[in-house]
C-alpha positions in Angstrom: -13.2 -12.6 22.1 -11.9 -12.5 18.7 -15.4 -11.6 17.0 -16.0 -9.0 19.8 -12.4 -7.1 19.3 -12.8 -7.2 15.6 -16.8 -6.1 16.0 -15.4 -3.1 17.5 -12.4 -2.7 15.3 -15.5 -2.3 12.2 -17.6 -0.1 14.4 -14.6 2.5 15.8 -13.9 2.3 11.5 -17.3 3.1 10.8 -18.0 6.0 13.3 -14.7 7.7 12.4 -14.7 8.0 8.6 -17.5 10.1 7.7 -16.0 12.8 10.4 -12.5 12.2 9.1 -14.2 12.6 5.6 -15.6 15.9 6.6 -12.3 17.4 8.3 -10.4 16.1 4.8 -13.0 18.9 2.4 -11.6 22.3 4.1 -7.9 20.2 4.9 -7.6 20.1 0.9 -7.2 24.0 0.7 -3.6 23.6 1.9 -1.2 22.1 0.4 -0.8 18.1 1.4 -3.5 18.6 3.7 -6.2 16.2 3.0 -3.3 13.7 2.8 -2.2 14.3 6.1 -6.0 13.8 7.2 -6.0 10.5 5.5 -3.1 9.5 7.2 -4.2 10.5 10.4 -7.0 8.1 10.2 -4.8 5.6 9.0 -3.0 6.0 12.0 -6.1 5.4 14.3 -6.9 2.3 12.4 -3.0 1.3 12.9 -3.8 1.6 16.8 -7.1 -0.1 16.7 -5.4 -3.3 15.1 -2.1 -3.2 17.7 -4.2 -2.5 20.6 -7.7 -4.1 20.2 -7.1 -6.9 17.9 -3.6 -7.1 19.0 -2.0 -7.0 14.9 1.3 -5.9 15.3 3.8 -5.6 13.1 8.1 -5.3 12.5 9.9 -3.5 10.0 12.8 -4.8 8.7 15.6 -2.5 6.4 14.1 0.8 7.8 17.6 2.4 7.3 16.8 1.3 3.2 14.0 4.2 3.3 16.2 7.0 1.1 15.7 11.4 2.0 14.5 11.6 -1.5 10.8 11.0 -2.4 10.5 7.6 -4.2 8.2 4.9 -5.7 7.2 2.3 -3.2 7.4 -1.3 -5.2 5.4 -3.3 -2.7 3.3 -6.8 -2.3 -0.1 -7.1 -1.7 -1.8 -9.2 0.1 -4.6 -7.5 2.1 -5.6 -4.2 3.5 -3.0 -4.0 5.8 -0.4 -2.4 3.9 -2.1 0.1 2.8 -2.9 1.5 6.1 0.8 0.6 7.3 2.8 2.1 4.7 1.5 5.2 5.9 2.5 4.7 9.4 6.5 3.2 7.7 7.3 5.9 5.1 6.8 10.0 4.5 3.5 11.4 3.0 2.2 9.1 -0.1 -0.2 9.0 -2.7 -1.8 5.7 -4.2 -2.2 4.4 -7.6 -5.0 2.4 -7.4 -8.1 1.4 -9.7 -10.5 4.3 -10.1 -13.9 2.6 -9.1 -12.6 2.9 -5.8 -13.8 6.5 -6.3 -17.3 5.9 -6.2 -17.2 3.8 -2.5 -19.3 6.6 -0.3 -16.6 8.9 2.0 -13.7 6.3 1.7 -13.3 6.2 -2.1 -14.6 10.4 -2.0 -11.5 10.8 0.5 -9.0 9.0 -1.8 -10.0 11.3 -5.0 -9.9 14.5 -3.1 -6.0 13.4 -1.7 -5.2 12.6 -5.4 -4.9 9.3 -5.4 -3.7 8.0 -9.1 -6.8 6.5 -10.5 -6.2 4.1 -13.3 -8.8 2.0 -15.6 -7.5 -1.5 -15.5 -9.8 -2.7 -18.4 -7.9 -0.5 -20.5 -4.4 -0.6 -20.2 -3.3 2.4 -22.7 -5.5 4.8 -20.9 -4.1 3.3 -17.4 -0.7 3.6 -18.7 -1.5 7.2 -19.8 -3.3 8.3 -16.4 -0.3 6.7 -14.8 2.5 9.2 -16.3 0.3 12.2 -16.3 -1.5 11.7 -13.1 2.4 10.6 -11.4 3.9 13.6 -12.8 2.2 16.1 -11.2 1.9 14.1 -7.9 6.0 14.0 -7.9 6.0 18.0 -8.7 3.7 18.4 -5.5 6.5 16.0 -3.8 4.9 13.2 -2.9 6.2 9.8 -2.8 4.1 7.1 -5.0 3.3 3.8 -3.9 2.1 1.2 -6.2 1.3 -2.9 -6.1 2.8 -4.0 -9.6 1.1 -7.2 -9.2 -2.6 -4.8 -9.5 -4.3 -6.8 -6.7 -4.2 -8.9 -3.3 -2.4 -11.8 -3.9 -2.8 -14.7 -1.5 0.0 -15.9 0.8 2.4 -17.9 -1.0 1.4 -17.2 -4.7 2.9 -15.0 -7.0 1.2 -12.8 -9.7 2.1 -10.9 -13.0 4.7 -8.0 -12.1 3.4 -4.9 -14.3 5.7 -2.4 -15.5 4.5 0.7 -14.8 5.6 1.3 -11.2 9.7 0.9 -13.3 8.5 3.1 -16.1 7.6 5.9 -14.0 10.7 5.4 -12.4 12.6 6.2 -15.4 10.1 9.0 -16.6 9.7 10.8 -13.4 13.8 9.9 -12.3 12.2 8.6 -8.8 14.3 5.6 -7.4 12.3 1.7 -6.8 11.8 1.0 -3.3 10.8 -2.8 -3.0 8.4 -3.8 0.0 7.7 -7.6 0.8 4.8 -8.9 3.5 3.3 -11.2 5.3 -0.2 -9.7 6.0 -2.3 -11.7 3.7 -1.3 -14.4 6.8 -3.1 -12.4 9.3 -5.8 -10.7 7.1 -7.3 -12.9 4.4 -8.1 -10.8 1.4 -11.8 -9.5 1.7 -12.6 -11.3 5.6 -14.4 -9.6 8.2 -11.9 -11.2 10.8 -8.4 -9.9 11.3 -6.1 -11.9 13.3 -3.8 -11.5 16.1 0.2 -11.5 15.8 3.4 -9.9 13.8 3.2 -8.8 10.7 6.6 -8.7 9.2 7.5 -5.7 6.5 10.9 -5.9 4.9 12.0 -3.1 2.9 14.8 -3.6 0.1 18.0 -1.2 -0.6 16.7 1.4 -3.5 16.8 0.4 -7.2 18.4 3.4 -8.8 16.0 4.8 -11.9 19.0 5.0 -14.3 20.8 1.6 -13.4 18.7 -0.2 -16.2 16.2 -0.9 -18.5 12.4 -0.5 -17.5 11.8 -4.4 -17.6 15.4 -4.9 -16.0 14.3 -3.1 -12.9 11.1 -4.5 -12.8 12.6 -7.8 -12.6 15.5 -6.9 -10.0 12.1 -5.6 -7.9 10.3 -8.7 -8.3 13.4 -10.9 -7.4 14.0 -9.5 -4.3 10.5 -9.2 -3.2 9.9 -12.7 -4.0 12.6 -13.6 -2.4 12.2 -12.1 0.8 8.5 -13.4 0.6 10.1 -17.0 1.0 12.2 -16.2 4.2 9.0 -14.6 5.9 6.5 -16.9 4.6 4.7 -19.3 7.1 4.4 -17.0 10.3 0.4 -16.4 10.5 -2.9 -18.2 10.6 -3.5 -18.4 6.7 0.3 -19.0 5.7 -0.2 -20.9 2.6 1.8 -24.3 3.9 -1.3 -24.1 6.7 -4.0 -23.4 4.7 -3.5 -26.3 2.1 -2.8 -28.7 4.3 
């Protein structure tokens, strides 16, 4: 039954997008509107995983979420989050490496809802495309949401915390809002199978821009996630303690 709910999980997926694509072209006329498209779709995909493959998911520390627009600090561990922190917090854009551009209606969507596209093999240019690219996204009033680590990290490890998600903050005066997860549990990074249970989302008290240093609230951001990671750790399927045993 698993293979047969996640079978139609991929085909529900593939029969929507390339209509969702077409309704996000004349959506982008008005202001927000292909994101709200995008999000919609997310939301159908958020549905399909409760209700088919029978994903679900609890937030803890909604009441952290703050009125203002903010940078979202989060972990990554599959693909998960980033349907779900559409469904958790207000209207978002991504940063996220620009050859996803090129990926046929799914990467076209992301580009036209001005996504932050950054070139990871060069890491002045990213940094640039990062400020300028952020900037204008904040004037529109969008909140940001960036993975400092740069990629899906599997359960239980830890990878390089990057500083650009804290330097916007203190360019752009945009607080940090730190997400940890457990998803990489329940959805290996790049697997066709998705797994049934809770995912658990804990979202963090907001790190004030002007409380610090860039690299001071980078490290108060990766702290706490990492922290939180340990008290959630071990719930799923592929929880590392599982998996290496």
């Amino acid at each position: 039954m698993l293979y047969i709910r996640n079978l139609i999980y991929w085909l529900v997926l593939v029969l929507i997008t390339p209509p969702m694509f077409l309704l996000i072209l004349p959506a982008a006329l008005i202001p927000k509107g292909a994101n709200r498209v995008g999000r919609a779709w997310a939301l159908i995909l958020m549905w399909l995983l409760k209700n088919v493959i029978g994903l679900k998911y609890r937030v803890i520390g909604r009441e952290n979420i703050p009125a203002q627009p903010s940078i979202i600090c989060s972990k990554h561990q599959s693909g998960w989050e980033t349907l779900a922190l559409q469904e958790v917090f207000p209207l978002q854009v991504y940063v996220a490496k620009k050859e996803l551009f090129k990926l046929p209606f799914f990467g076209w969507g992301l580009k036209i809802a001005k996504t932050i596209g950054i070139d990871r093999k060069n890491t002045a240019q990213a940094n640039r495309q990062l400020i300028e690219q952020g900037l204008a996204r904040k004037k529109e009033g969008f909140w940001i949401t960036i993975f400092p680590e740069g990629t899906r990290i599997p359960p239980g490890q830890r990878g390089r915390y990057k500083l650009g998600a804290a330097r916007m903050a203190k360019m752009f005066e945009m607080d940090l809002v730190p997400v940890a997860l457990n998803s990489g549990e329940f959805w290996p990074r790049n697997a066709f199978l998705k797994y049934p249970g809770e995912i658990t989302m804990v979202i963090g008290k907001p790190v004030a821009h002007d409380s610090d240093s860039a690299d001071k609230l980078m490290a108060e951001c990766e702290n706490w996630i990492e922290s939180q990671q340990r008290q959630i750790e071990g719930a799923g399927p592929f929880a590392a303690s599982r998996t290496n045993n």
